[in-house]
N, C-alpha and C positions, 0 to 999 in steps of 0.2 A: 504494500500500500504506500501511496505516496500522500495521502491528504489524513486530515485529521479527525477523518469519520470512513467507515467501509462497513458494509453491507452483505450478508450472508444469509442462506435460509436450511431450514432443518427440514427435511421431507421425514413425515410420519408424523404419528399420534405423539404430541410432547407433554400429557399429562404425568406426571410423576418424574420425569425428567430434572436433574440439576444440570445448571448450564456453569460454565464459573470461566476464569482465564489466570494464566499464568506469566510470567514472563521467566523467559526459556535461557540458558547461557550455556557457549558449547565448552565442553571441558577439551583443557589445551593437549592433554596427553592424547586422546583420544578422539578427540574430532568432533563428537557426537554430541547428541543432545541429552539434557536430564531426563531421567523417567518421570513422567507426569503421574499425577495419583488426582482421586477426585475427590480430597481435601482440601480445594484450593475455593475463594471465594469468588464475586462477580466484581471487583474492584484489585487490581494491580498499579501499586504506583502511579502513575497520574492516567490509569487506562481504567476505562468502567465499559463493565458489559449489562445491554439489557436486552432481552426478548418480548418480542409481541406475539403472542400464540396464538393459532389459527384450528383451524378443522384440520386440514391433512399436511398443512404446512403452518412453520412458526419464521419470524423473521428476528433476525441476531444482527446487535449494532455493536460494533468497535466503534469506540469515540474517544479523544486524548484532549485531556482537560489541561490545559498547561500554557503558557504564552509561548509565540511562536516569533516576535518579534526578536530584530538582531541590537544587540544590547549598546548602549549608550555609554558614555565614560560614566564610572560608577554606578553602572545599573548593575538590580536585581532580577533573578526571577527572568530570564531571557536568555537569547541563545549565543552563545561566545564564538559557533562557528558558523559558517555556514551552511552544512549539514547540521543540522540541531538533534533528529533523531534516529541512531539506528539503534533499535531493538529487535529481537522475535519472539513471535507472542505464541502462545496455543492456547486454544477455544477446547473446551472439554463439554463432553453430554453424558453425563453418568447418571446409571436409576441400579438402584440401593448397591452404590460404592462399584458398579460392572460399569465398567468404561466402554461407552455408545460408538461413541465418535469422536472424532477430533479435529483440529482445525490447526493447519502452521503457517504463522503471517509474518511475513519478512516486514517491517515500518523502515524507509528510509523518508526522512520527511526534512525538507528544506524551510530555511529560516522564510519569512516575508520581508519581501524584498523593497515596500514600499517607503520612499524614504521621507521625513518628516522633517530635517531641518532646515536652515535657512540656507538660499543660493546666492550669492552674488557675484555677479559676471560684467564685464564692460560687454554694452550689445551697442551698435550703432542704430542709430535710432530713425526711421525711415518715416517720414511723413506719410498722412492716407493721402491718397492720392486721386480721392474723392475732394480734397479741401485745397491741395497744394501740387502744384505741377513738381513732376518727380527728378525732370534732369529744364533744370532752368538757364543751361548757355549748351545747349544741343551740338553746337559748334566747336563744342570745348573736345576735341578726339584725343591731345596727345595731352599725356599725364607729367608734368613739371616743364614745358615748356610753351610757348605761342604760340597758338594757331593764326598763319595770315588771316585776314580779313575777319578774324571774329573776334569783334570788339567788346563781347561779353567776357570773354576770355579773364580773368581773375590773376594769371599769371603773365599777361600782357603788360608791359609798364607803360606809361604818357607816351615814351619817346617811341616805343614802338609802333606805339598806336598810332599817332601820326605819319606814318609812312605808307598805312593803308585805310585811313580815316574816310575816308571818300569814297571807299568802295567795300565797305563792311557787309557781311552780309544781311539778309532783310528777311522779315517776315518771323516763323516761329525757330527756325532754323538759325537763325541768326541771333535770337535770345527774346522776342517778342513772345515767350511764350503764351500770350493773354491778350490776344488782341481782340477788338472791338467784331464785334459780330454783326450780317446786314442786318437785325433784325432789329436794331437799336434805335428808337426814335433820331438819336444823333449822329449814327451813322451816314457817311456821305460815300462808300462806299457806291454805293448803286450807281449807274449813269441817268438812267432813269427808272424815277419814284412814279409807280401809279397812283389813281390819283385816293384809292383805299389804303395808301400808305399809313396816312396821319392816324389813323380810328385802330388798326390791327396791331401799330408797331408797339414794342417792348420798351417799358421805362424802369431800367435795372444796372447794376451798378456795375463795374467789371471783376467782382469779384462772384459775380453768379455766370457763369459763362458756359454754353456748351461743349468747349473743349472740356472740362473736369465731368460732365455730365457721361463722356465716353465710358469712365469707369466706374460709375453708380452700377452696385447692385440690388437689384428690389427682393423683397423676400419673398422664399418658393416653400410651397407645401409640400412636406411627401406623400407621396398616393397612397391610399389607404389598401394593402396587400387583401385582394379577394380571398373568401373561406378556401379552404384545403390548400392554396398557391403558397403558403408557408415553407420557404427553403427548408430542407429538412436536414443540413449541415450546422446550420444554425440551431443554438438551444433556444426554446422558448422562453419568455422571461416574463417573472409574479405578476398578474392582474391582481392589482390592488383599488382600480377604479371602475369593476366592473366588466361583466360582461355583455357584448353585441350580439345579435341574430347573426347569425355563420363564424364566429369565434371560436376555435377549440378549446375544450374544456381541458383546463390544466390539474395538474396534482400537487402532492404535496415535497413528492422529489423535481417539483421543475420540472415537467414532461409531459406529457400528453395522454389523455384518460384515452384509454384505446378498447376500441368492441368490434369484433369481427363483422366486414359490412362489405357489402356486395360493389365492385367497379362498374364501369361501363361497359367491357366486356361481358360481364354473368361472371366473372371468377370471384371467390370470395377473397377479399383481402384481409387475411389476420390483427395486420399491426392500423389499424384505420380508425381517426380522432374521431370523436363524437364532437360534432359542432351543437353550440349553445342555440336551443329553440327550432330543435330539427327532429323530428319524429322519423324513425322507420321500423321498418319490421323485413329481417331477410332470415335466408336459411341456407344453412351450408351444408354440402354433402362433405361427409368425414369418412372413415376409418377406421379399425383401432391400430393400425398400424401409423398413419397420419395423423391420428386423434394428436393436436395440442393445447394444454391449458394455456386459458387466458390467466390476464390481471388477478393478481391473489384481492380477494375484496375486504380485506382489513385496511388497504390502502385507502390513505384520506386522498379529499378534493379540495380544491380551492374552489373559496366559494365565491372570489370574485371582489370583496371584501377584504380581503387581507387577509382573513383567519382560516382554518381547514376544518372540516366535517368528516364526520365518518359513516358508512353503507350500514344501514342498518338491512340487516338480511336474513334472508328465511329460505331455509333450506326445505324441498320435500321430495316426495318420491314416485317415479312413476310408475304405477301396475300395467297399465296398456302401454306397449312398445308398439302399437304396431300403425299408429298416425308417425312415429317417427323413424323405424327401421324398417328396409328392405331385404328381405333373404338373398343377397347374392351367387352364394353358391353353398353348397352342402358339404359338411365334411363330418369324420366321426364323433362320435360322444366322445369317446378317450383324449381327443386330438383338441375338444373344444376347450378354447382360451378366455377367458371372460372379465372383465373391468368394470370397473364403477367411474363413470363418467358424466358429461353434464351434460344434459338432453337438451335444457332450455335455459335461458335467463331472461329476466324480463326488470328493466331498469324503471323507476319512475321519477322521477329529478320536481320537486315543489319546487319555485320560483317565484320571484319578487320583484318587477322591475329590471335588476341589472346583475341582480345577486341569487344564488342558489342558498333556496333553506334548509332544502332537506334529501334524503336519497332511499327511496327504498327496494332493495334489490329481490327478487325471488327466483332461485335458482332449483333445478330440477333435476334430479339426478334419477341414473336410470342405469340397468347392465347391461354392456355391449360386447359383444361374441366376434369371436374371427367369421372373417366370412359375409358378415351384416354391413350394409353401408347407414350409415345415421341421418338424419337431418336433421343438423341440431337449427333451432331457429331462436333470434337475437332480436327483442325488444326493447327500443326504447320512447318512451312517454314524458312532455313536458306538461305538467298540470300549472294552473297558477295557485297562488296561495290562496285567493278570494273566491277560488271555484277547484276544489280537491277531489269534490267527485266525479265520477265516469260521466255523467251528462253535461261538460264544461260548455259553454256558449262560444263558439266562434262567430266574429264575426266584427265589424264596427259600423255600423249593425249590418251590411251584407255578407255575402258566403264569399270567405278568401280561400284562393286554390289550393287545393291540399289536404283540406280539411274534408270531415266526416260530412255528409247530405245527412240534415235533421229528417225523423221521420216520427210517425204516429199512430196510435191507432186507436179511434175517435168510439171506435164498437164495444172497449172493452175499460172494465175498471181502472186499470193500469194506462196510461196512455201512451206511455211510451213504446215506440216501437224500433223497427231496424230495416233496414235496405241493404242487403248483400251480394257480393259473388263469392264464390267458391275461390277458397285455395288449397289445391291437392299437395296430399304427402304421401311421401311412401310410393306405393305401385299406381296412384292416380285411382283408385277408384272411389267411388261417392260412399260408399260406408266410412272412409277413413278423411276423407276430404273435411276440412275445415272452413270458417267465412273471415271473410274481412269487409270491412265496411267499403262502400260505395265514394270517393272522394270525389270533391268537388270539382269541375273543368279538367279531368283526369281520365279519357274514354278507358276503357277496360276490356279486357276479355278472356276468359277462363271458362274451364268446365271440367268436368270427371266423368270415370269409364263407369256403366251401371253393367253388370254381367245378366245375360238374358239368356234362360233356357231354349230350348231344339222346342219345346211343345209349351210356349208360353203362351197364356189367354191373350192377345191381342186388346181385349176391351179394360182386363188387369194392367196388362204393361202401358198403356196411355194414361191409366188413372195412378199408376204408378209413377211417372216421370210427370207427369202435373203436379203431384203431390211435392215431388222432389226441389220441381222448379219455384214452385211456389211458396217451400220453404222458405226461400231466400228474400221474399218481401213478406215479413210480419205486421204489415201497417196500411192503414188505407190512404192515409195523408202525409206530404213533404211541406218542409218546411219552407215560404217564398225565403226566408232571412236565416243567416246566420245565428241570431236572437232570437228567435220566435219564440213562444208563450204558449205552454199548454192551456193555457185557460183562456186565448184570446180564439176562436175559432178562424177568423178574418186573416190569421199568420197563416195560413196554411191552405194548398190546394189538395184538392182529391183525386186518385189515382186514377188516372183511366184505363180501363181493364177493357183488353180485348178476346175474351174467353176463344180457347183453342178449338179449332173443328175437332167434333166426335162422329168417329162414323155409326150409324143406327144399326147396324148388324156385324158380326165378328166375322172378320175373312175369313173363310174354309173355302174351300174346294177339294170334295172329296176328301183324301189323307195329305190335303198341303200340309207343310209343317213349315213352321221357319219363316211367316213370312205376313208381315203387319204393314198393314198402308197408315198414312198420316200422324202419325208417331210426333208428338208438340215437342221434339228434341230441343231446342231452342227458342230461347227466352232476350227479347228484345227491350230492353229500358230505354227509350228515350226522354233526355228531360231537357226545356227547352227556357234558357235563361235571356235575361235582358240588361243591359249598364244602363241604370235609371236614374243617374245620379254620380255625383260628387262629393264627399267630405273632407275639409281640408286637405283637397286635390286626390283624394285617393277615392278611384271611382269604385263604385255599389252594385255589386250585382245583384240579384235575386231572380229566384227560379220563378216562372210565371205558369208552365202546367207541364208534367207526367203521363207521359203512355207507357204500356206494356202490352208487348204482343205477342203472340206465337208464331214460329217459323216451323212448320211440319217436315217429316220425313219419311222414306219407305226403308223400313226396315227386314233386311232379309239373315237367314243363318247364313254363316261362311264358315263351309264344310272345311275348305282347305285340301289335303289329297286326300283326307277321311274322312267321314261323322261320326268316330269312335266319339267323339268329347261332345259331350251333352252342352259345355254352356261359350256361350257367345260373347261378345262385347260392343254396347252400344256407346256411344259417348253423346254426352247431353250437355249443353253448353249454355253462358250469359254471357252477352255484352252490354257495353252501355257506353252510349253516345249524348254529348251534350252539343246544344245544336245555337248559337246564338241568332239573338233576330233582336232587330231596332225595336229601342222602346216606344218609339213614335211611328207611323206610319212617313215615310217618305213622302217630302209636297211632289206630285206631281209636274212634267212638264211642259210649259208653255208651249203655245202652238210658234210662236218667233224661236224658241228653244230646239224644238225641232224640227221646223225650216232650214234655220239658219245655224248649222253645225261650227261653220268658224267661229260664233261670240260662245261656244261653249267650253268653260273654262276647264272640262274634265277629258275633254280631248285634242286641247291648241295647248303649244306652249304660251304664244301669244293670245292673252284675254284682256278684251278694251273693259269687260265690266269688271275689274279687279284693277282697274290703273290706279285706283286711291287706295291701294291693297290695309295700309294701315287706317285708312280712314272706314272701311267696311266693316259688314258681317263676317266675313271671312275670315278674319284675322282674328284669333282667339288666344294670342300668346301673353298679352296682358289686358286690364281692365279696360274698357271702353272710353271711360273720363279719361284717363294718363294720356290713351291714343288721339283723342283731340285736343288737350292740350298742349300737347307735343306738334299736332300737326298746326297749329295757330301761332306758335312758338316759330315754325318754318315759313310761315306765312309773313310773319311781320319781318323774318331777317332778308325773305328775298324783297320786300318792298323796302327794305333799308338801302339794301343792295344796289336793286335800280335807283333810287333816288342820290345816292353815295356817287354813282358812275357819271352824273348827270356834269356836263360843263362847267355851269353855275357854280355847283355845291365847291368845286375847286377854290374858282375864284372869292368863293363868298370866303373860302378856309385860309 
C-alpha cells in the first residue's frame, strides 16, 4: 500500500470471526517473518483495523493515524525523511484461536509533499496588457546599442539622434504605440467625413483605445458535460451541491453507484452508472459460469448533500424459478453444480428536490444449476418524498414521456386500474410472461407463445386468448392528465372497445383437427394525444381518446415431418401506438391561397406576406409588445437617418 487507508474484503459468513492486525518484523538470521498467533488486537501502533460485516461478504479497513507531513526545524510528530513509512503488516481472521486467514501488507508511504512556507523570488514584472502596450519602442531590435532611425530608442543619445532626426520612423512601429483612432470625434485622419460623422463618432480619451482592446478577454462558460459522456479516466468528484436529472449517482468511495443496464446494442453492461431521476427496468441473461456479483450493498451513497446514506435492504427468496431460468441443456444429477445467487434486485431511491433521502433495496435470491441460463432483471425507481407511494402523479399537470399512462376502473370499488403489455421470460411463453406498464409517447410491442393442442375446441381457444388479451387492460378509463383525480370523472376518457369477431359455429369438417379461423391473436391500443398548451414554456400534453381493437388470425397445427407431438404454439401479441393530432382544427385555405401558390409561405422561399416577418403572426420567438416596440425603435432611427443625410442638416451642423 502506498496511501494511508486500503481496503480488503472477507468472502464468507464472519459471525464469530476475530479480525485483529499485527505488525510483522523479519528476523535478520533468517529472513522470515514472525509467527503470527491470534492474540493480537484491532489497533497496532498508529495502524487500526475495522470491519463492516455483510451477508456473505464483510469489508476490512487498514487506516494509519499519524501525521504525514515533512517536518519543520524543531518539529514534532512528523516525518524526518522522505519515505516516512515502511512497515508490514498482517491482517489475521481467527474463530476460537484457528487461524482463518491472513492478510500480508507491505506500507511504503511517502511524506506530503505540499509545501507551506514562504517564497521569495525577484520575478520581472510584466504589465497586463489589456491596460498597457507591452513593447512601447517596437523599433528598439538591438539590445545595448542604437537602432538608426528609431528615435524611441532609450539607448540613443541627442547627438545620435540628430543624425537621423528627420527620418525616424512613424507610426506604431516607430514608438506611437497609441495612436488616435478614425473613430474619434477629433480625429482628422479621414479625407473625407460623411456627413453622419458628427452624431456616430466617439468622445474618449487615448487611453481607451482599440489597439489594447486586441487583447481583452471576455469570460467563457464551460459546457455542461451530457449524462453518461463523463470521461471515465477521470475520477468523479463529491456532489456537495446537489444532484441534476442525468447526473451519476456517486458513493461514498468517490465512484460511481453502478447496476447492471442494458446498451444500445441489447448487450448488458455490468459496470453502468445509475443516473439521478432515471427509471429503468432491464434483464440480463447470465450463467453460473459468467454469473458476477455486483456492488456489495453495505456500500453508502452520497446523497448529494455532503453526507452518505446507507441501503436499507431486504433480502428474500425465490420458490418459482421458472419466470427466470431457462433449461439449457440437460446433464446428470451427480454432475449437477448448484449456487445461490441473485435472481433480482429492485432499487427504490426517495428524493427531494436535489438531494436523495433514502434507498430501499430488495434483493432476490434464488439457486442456479449448470446448464440453466438466468434472467436476472434490475430495477430501478425514483419516488419523490411528497408522493412515496406506487400511485405517484406525473405530470405538471400533462403526461411527460416516459412515464406510466394513468388508468381506471370506474365499474369497480377500487378505482384504480392498469394498462399493460407483456414482458416474457424464460422460454417466452404466457404462463410465465410478466406486465409492464404502458408508457407515455413510447409505441411498444410485445407478446408471448400460448401452447395449443392437435384437438383444441376452436370456440375455447378464442375465449381463451381474449381472456389472455384482455388481461392486460384492467380498466375502462385513461387518464387525459398526468394528474388526474379519481374522484373528478371529467379527468378521464372511456375506452373504446372494439369486441373481437366470434365465429357462431366451431370449425369441423369431418375429422379436421388442427385448424381454427379468426383467432383475436392481436391486440391493438391506440391512444391518440394533443399539445394543448404551455406552462412556463414547457408544453402539455394530454390524451384526448383510447381505442382497442382486434386483429384476427387463422390458426392451423404444424405437424412438422410428424404429428407425434400433440401441442403447438401460437403466439399472441400487443402493440401500442400513440398517434398525435392538433388540438385545434386547422383554419382552412383561402381561395387566393390556392390560386395563387407563389404568396404561399409553406412552399416559396420567397413570401411577400411574411416581409414584416417580426412584425407578424408568425413570429413567435418573443412576446408581441417587445416585437413592436423594437420595430418602432427601427422606425424612428431610419427617419433619423434620412433626415441626418439631408444637405441642410450638414450645413445647419
Amino acid at each position: 500500500m502506498s496511501g494511508p487507508r486500503v481496503n480488503s474484503f472477507f468472502l464468507g459468513n464472519s459471525s464469530g470471526v476475530n479480525f485483529s492486525i499485527i505488525r510483522s518484523s523479519v528476523d535478520e538470521e533468517t529472513g522470515k517473518l514472525q509467527l503470527a498467533n491470534c492474540s493480537s488486537s484491532e489497533r497496532a501502533g498508529d495502524w487500526n483495523l475495522t470491519v463492516t460485516p455483510g451477508m456473505s461478504t464483510s469489508k476490512v479497513t487498514i487506516s494509519l493515524a499519524r501525521n504525514l507531513q515533512m517536518c519543520l526545524p524543531n518539529g514534532t510528530d512528523c516525518c524526518t525523511t522522505p519515505l516516512c513509512v515502511v512497515e508490514t503488516l498482517q491482517v489475521l481472521a481467527c474463530h476460537d484461536s484457528v487461524l482463518l486467514a491472513h492478510l500480508l501488507i507491505q506500507a511504503e508511504i511517502y511524506a506530503n509533499s505540499s509545501f507551506t512556507g514562504n517564497v521569495s523570488e525577484n520575478v520581472t514584472i510584466i504589465p497586463n496588457q489589456m491596460f498597457h502596450p507591452l513593447g512601447s519602442c517596437p523599433c528598439d531590435l538591438t539590445a545595448g546599442a542604437c537602432d538608426v532611425r528609431c528615435c524611441c530608442d532609450l539607448e540613443c543619445t541627442p547627438d545620435l539622434k540628430q543624425l537621423f532626426s528627420a527620418q525616424c520612423f512613424t507610426g506604431v512601429f516607430g514608438g506611437d504605440v497609441n495612436p488616435p483612432f478614425d473613430q474619434l470625434c477629433s480625429s482628422k485622419s479621414m479625407e473625407f467625413t460623411p456627413d453622419w460623422f458628427p452624431i456616430l463618432c466617439v468622445q474618449s480619451s487615448l487611453d481607451n483605445t482599440p489597439f489594447l482592446g486586441y487583447f481583452y478577454h471576455g469570460s467563457t462558460s464551460a459546457p455542461r458535460v451530457p449524462p453518461f459522456k463523463i470521461p471515465l479516466q477521470t475520477s468523479p468528484g463529491r456532489l456537495f451541491t446537489g444532484y441534476r436529472q442525468g447526473d451519476p449517482i456517486i458513493t461514498e468511495e468517490n465512484e460511481y453507484f453502478t447496476i447492471p443496464q442494458q446498451s444500445m446494442a441489447g448487450q448488458c453492461v455490468v459496470s453502468a452508472p445509475v443516473a439521478y431521476l432515471q427509471n429503468f427496468d432491464v434483464r440480463c441473461l447470465t450463467s453460473l459460469a459468467a454469473y458476477q456479483e455486483g456492488l456489495p450493498h453495505y456500500m453508502r451513497i452520497n446523497s448529494g448533500a455532503g453526507d452518505f446514506i446507507q441501503q436499507n435492504v431486504i433480502y428474500k427468496t425465490i420458490t418459482d424459478t421458472g419466470k427466470f431460468i431457462t433449461q439449457s441443456q440437460s446433464l446428470h444429477t451427480a454432475e449437477i453444480l448448484c449456487q445461490d445467487v441473485t435472481f433480482a434486485e429492485d432499487y427504490t431511491f426517495i428524493w427531494r428536490d436535489e438531494n436523495i433521502e433514502q434507498i430501499n433495496v430488495t434483493v432476490f435470491l434464488g439457486s442456479l444449476c449448470d446448464g440453466e441460463l438466468l434472467a436476472q432483471r434490475f430495477t430501478v425507481k425514483f419516488l419523490s418524498l411528497e408522493s412515496t407511494n406506487a400511485t405517484e402523479l406525473f405530470g405538471n399537470p400533462g403526461y411527460q414521456v416516459g412515464k406510466p399512462v394513468r388508468a381506471a376502473n370506474m365499474n369497480a370499488s377500487d378505482t384504480s386500474g392498469s394498462l399493460n403489455i407483456w414482458q416474457p421470460a424464460g422460454r417466452g411463453l404466457c404462463t410465465s410472461a410478466t406486465y409492464t406498464p404502458v408508457l407515455f409517447g413510447q409505441d411498444a410491442f410485445s407478446g408471448c407463445i400460448l401452447e395449443v393442442g392437435i384437438n383444441e375446441d376452436c370456440s375455447f381457444l378464442r375465449g381463451n386468448v381474449t381472456e389472455k388479451l384482455n388481461s392486460l387492460i384492467l380498466s375502462t378509463h385513461i387518464g387525459k392528465r398526468g394528474n388526474s383525480s379519481y374522484s373528478d370523472l371529467n379527468d378521464w376518457v372511456k375506452i373504446i372497445r372494439l369486441d373481437p369477431f366470434h365465429s357462431d359455429t366451431n370449425v369441423s369438417t369431418g375429422n379436421l383437427k388442427g385448424f381454427c379461423p379468426d383467432i383475436p391473436a392481436n391486440l391493438n391500443i391506440h391512444i391518440i394525444f394533443a399539445t394543448v398548451g404551455a406552462i412556463r414554456g414547457i408544453p402539455q400534453q394530454e390524451i384526448l381518446a383510447v381505442q382497442i381493437s382486434y386483429s384476427t388470425v387463422t390458426w392451423q397445427f404444424q405437424c412438422g415431418l410428424s404429428c407425434e407431438n400433440n401441442i403447438s404454439f401460437l403466439p399472441i401479441t400487443a402493440s401500442v401506438q400513440f398517434i398525435e393530432v392538433p388540438a385545434q382544427p386547422p383554419i382552412p385555405l383561402t381561395r387566393f391561397q390556392i390560386n395563387y401558390t407563389e404568396f404561399d409561405c409553406n412552399r416559396n422561399d420567397v413570401c411577400w406576406p411574411q416581409l414584416f416577418y417580426p412584425l407578424t403572426g408568425f413570429y413567435t420567438g418573443e412576446p408581441y409588445s417587445r416585437c413592436l416596440a423594437k420595430g418602432l425603435v427601427l422606425v424612428f432611427l431610419v427617419v433619423l437617418a434620412a433626415i441626418t443625410s439631408n444637405p441642410w442638416f450638414s450645413e445647419l451642423w
